[in-house]
N, C-alpha and C positions, 0 to 999 in steps of 0.2 A: 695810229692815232686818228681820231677823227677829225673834221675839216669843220674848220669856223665858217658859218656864216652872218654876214652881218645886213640887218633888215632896218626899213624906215618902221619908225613908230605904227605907224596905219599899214603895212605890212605881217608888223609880229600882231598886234589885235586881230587880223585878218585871220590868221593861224590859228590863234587859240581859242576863235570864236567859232574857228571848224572845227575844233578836237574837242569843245565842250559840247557843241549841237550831236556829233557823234556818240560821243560817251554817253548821253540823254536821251534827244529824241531818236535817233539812229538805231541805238539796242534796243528801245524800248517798241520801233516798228518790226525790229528784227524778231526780239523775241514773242510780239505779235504774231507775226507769219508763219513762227515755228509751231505755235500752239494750235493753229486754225491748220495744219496742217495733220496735223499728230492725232486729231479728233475725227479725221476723215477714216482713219480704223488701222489698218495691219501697216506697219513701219518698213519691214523689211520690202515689199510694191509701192512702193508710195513716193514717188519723183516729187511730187510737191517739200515732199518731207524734205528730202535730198536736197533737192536746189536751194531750199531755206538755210541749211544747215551749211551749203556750201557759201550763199550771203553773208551768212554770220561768219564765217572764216575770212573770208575775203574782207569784211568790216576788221575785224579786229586785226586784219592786217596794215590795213589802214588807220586806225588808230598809233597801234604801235609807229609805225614809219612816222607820222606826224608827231608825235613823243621824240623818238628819235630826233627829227628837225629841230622840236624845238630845245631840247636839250642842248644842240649846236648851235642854238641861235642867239646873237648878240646886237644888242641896238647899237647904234651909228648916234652920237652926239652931233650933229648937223651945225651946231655951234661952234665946234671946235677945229673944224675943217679948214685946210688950208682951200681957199677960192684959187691961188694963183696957178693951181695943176691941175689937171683932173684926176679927179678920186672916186672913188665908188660915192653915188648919192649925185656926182655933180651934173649940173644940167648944162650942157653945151652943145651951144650952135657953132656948125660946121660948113663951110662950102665945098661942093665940090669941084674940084679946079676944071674938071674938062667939060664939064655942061655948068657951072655956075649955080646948081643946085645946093636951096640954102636948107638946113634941116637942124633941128632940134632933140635934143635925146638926153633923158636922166637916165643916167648906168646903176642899174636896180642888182638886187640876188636873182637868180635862177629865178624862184618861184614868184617873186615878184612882178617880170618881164612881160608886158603887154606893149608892143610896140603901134597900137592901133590908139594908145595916151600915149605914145611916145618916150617909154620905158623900157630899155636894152639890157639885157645879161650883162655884167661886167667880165662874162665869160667867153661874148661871142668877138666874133673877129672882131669888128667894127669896137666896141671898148677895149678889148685888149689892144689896140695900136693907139687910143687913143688916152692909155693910162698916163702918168705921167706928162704928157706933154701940157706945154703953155698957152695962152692967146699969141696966135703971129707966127705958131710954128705952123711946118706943113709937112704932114706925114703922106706914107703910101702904104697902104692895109690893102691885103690880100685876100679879096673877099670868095665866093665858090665861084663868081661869074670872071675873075682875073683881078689885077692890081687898078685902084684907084687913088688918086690923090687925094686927100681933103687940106684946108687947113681951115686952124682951128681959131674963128672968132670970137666969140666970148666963153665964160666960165660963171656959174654962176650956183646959187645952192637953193 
């Protein structure tokens, strides 16, 4: 069975505004490059031919996988959220106990994750220890560099 994922609004648009530029302009340069190649004369010597034809494989590999996604993809009602735990979508600042380190993070899908806006995987360590919990707990997540404390300040959407 396949794995739900579940995306913010300006997320799932994000997706389907790639698999529609794909499915449009994406073929339509692809199958550009195949024809300028095919005109250059004998098919069977013809690496340009080849590597186009390899492009277009690899496009429609990518198309399909992003179908995939979004067939598994479900929107997040952000209304309907509980604020008092953290949940996927929720924006929470955290300190860290041993340096006092204050830090901010929405726990986003996989594809969504850009930690540079401060948008985390709800898959990476760091949300997964911080699922469930409340304002005022303090956890200890195991991150690749060893165990830190945080606890957990606000909660918010």
């Amino acid at each position: 069975m396949s794995e739900v994922v579940y995306y913010t609004k300006e997320g799932l648009e994000k997706l389907k505004e790639e698999l529609q530029y794909l499915k449009t302009e994406g073929r339509s340069q692809i199958a550009k490059a195949i024809a300028e190649a095919r005109d250059k004369g004998d098919l069977s010597e013809n690496a340009e031919y080849d590597a186009a034809k390899e492009a277009q494989g690899l496009h429609e590999m990518k198309i399909a996988k992003l179908e995939d996604t979004l067939s598994k993809a479900r929107l997040i009602d952000e209304s309907k959220l509980d604020a008092s735990k953290v949940l996927a979508l929720s924006i929470v600042k955290i300190k860290n106990i041993d340096n006092g380190t204050l830090m901010t993070y929405q726990l986003v899908s996989e594809s969504e994750a850009d930690l540079k806006s401060g948008k985390i995987s709800v898959k990476s360590p760091i949300a997964k220890g911080l699922l469930g919990k409340k304002v005022g707990e303090i956890v200890e997540i195991t991150v690749p560099s060893g165990k830190i404390e945080f606890e957990v300040l606000e909660i918010s959407r």
